[in-house]
DOSE-246938 format. One record per residue (C-alpha): residue in one letter; z, y negated, x negated; chain. Coordinates in steps of 0.001 Angstrom, whole numbers, plus 524288, in hexadecimal, padded with zeros to 5 digits. Layout:
BEGIN
residuo,Z,Y,X,cadena
A,Z,Y,X,A
...
END
This chain:
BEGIN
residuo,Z,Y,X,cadena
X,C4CFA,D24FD,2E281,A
X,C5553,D2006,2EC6D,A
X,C61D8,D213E,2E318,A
X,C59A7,D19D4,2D777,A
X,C5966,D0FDA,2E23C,A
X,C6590,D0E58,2E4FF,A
X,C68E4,D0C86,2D748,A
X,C5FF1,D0200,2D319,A
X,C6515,CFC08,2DED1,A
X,C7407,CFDFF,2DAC2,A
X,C6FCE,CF968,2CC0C,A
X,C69A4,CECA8,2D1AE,A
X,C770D,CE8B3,2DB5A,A
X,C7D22,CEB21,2CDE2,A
X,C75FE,CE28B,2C6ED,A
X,C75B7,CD847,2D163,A
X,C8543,CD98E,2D1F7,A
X,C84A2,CD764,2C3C8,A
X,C7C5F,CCD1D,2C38B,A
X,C834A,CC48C,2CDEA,A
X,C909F,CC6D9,2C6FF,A
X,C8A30,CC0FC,2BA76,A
X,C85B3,CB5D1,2C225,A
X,C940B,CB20D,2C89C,A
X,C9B78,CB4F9,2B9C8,A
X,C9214,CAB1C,2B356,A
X,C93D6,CA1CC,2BEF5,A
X,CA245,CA358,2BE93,A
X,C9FA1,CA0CB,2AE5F,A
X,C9951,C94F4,2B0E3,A
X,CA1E3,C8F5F,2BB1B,A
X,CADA8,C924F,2B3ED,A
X,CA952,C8C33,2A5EB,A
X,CA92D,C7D5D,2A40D,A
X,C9EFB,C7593,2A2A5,A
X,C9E7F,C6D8A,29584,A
X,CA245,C63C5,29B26,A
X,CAE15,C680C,2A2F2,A
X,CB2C3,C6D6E,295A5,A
X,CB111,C6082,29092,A
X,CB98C,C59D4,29B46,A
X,CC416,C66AE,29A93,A
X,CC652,C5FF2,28D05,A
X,CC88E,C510E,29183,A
X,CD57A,C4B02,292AA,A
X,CD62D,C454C,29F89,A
X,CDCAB,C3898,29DCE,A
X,CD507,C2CB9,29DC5,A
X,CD2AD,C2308,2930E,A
X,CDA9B,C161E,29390,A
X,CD22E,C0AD5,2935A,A
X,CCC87,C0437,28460,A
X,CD7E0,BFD8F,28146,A
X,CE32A,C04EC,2889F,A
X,CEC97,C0F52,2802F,A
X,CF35A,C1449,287FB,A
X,CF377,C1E47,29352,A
X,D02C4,C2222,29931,A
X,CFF73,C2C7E,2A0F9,A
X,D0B99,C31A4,2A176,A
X,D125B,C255C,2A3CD,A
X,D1A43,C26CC,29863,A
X,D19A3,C19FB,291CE,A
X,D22B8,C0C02,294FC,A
X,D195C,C0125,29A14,A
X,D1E08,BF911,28D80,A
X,D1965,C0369,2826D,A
X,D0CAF,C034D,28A66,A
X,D09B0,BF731,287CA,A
X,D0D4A,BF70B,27996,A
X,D05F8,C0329,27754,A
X,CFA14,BFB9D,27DE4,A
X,CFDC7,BEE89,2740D,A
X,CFD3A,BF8B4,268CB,A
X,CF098,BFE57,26B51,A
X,CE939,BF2E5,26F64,A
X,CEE4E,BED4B,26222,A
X,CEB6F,BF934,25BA0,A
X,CDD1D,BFBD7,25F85,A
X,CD9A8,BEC80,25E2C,A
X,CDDD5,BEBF0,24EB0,A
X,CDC74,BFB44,24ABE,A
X,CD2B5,C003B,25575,A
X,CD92E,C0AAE,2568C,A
X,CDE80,C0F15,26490,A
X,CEC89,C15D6,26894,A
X,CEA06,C1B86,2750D,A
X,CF63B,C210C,27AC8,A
X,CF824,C2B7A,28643,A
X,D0216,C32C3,28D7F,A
X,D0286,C3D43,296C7,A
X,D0AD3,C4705,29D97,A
X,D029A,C51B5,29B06,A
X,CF825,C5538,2946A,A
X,CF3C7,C5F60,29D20,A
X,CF3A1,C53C2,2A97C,A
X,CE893,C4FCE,2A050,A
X,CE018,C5CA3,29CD7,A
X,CE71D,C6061,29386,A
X,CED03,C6DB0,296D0,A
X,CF098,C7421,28D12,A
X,CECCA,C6BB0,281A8,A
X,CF3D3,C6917,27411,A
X,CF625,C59CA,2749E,A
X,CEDD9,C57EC,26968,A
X,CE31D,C5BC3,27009,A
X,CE59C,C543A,27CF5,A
X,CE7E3,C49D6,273C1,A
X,CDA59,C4B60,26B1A,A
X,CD0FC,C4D77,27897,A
X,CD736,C408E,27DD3,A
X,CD4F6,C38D3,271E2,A
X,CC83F,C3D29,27087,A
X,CC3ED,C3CD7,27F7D,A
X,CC8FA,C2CE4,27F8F,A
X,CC1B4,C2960,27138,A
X,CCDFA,C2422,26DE1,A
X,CCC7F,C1AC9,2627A,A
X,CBD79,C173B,25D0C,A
X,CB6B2,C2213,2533C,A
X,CB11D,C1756,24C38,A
X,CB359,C07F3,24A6E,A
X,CA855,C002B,24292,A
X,CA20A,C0B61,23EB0,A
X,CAE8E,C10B8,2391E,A
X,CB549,C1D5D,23BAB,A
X,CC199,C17B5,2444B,A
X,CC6B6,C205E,24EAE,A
X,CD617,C1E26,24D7B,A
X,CDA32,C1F19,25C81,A
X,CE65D,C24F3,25F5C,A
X,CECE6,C2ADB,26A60,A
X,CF9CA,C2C97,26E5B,A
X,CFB3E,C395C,27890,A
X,D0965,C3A88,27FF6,A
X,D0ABB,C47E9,288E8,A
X,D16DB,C47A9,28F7D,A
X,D1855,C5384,295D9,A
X,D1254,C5A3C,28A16,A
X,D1C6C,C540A,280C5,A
X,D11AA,C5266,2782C,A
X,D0B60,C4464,27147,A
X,CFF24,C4397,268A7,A
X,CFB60,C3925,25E83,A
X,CEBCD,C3D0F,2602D,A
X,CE45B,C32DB,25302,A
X,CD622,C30A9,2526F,A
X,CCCDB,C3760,24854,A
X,CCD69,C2B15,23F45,A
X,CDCE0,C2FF6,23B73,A
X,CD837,C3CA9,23887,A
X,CE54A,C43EE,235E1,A
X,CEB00,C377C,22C57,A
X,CF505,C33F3,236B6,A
X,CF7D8,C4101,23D55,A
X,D061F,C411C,23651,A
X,D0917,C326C,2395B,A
X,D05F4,C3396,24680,A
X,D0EAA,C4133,246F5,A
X,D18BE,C371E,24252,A
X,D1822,C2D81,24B35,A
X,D162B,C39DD,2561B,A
X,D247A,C3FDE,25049,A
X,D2C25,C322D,24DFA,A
X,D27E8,C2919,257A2,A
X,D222E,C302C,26377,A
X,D287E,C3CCB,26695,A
X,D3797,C3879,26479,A
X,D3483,C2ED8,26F87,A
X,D2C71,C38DD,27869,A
X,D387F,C439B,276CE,A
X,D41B7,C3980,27BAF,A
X,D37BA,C346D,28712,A
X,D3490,C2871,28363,A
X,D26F1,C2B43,28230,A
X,D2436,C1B2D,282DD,A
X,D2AD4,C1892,27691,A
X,D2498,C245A,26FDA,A
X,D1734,C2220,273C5,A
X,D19CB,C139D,26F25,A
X,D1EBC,C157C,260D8,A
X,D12BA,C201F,26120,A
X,D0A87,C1597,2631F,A
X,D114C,C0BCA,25AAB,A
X,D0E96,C1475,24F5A,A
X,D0208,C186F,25074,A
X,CFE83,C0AC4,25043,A
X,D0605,C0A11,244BC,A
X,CFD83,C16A9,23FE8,A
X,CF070,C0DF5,2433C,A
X,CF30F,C02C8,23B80,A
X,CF74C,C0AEC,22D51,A
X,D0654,C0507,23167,A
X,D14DF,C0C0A,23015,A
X,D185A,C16E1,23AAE,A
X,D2337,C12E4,23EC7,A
X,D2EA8,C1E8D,23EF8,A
X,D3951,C1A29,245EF,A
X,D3981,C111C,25398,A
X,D4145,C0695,24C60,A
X,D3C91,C0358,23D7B,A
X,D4A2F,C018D,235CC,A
X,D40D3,BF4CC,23374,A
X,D46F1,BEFEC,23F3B,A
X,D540B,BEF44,23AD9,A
X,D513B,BE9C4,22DB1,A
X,D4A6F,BDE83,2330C,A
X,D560C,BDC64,23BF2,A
X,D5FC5,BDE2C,22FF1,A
X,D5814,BD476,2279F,A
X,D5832,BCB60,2342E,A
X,D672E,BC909,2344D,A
X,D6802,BC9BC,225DF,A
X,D5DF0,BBCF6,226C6,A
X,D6625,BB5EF,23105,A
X,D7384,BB9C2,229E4,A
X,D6DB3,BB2D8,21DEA,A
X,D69B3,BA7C8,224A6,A
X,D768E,BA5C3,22AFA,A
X,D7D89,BA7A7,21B6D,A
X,D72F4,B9DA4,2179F,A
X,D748A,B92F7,2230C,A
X,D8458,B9376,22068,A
X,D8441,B9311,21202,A
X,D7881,B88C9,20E85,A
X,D760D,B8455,21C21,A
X,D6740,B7F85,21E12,A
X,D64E5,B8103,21025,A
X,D65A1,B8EAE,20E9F,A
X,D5C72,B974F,20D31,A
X,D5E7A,B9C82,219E6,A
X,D5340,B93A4,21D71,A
X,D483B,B96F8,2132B,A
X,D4A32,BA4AF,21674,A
X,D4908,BA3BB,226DE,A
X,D3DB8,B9A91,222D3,A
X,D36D7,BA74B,21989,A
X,D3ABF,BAFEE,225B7,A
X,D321E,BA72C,22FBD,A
X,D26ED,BA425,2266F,A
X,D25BA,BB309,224DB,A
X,D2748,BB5EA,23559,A
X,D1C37,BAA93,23608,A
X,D14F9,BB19E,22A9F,A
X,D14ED,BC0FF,23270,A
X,D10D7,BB848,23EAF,A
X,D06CB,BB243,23AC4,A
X,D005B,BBF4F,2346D,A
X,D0286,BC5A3,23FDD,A
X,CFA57,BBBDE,24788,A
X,CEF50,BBD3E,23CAC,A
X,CF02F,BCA30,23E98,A
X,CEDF3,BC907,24BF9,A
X,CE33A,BC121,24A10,A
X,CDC45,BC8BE,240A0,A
X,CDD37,BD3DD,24A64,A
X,CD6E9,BCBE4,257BC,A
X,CC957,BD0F1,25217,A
X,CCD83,BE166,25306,A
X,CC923,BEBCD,25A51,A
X,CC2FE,BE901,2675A,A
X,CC01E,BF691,26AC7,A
X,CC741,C007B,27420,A
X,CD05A,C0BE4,27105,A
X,CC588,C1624,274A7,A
X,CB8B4,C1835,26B56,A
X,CB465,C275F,269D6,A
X,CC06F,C2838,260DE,A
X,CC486,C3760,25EDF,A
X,CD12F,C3D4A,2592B,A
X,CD2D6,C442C,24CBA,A
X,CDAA9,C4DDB,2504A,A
X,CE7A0,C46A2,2494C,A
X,CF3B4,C41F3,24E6C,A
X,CFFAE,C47F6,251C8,A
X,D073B,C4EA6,25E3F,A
X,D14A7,C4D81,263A8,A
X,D1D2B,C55F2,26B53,A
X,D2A2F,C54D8,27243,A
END
């Protein structure tokens, strides 16, 4: 009797010891595993949005005080006749930022979609064009990230203007002038215009050629025929068509005083397209 004691009371130590284990494992379990919403804030990028109507955030400190500004002229300009934002950011790392670890295209797609960059829809049509421009430094690596409304249409022209404007710059340091023609282009991209391939269109130089072949011809004119020549009619062709461009242009402009009031940020969401560069 006494030894069926003894065991019952060995059995039920057992079973306590057991039982208390259980207890501290599941604690541990519970302690250890994150709640939903820690999960959700292990997948935010920590760098905060720039205001409505700002585009751009130089984290790394990477870009000349001048390109700032005209990257700031080109958006505002951009988002008032298009409304469609470029939002452009740079960093040392991405892992200064919570992103340890991650491809750039994701980084690049949880930060576009965190900031609603661009606006889903725009009078009740499906708009969502944003489009952000992603510099790591440290990581050597650059992302064109385009909203859901370019589906994968302009994945190989923004690869192009990645390869032929951006990372030639970026290899040699300059990341200013990189980020710049980037930008440049995509605007380009967002208005159905030429990419531009090269810095300095061999436009340029025609202009300039046709330039000195005007004034030689005026000279040739002026010393054969002097006022009567036709030196005159053609300078006078030349102005009336500068006058001409002007005054479109100022049309233009005011045609466009009536755009897009709205800010760079409206529950827009990336499609996934784009294109990455490395260095």
């Amino acid at each position: 009797m006494r030894m069926f004691s003894q065991g019952l009371s060995s059995n039920f130590k057992s079973s306590r010891l057991f039982a208390m284990a259980a207890v501290v494992v599941l604690g541990s379990a519970c302690l250890g595993s994150p709640s939903p919403a820690h999960a959700q804030e292990a997948g935010q990028i920590k760098i905060e949005r720039p205001g409505d109507k700002e585009f751009v955030r130089d984290l790394a400190g990477i870009l000349r005080e001048e390109d700032k500004k005209k990257i700031q002229e080109i958006g505002l300009k951009l988002l008032k006749e298009k409304a469609t934002p470029i939002i452009v950011v740079t960093i040392e790392r991405m892992a200064d930022y919570g992103g340890a670890g991650m491809r750039i295209e994701t980084f690049a797609t949880l930060l576009f979609n965190q900031w609603g960059i661009g606006h889903e829809k725009l009078n009740g049509q499906d708009w969502n064009t944003g489009i952000l421009v992603l510099v790591s430094q440290y990581d050597r690596k650059a992302r064109i990230e385009l909203g859901a409304y370019w589906k994968r249409d302009k994945d190989a022209l923004a690869q192009q203007i990645m390869n032929d404007l951006m990372v030639p710059q970026f290899k040699s340091g300059d990341y200013s002038t990189g980020i710049v023609a980037g930008v440049e282009a995509l605007d380009n991209m967002a208005r159905g215009l030429q990419i531009p391939t090269k810095p300095t269109p061999w436009w340029h130089y025609a202009l300039l050629l046709g330039f000195v072949g005007v004034v030689i011809f005026t000279v040739v004119s002026l010393i054969r025929r002097g006022a009567s020549g036709w030196a005159w009619l053609m300078w006078a062709a030349i102005f009336g068509l500068v006058g001409y461009l002007l005054y479109s242009m100022m049309q233009n402009s005011r045609n466009n005083s009536g755009g897009f009031g709205g800010g760079s940020f409206g529950g827009g969401f990336s499609g996934g397209g784009g294109a990455t560069g490395s260095w």
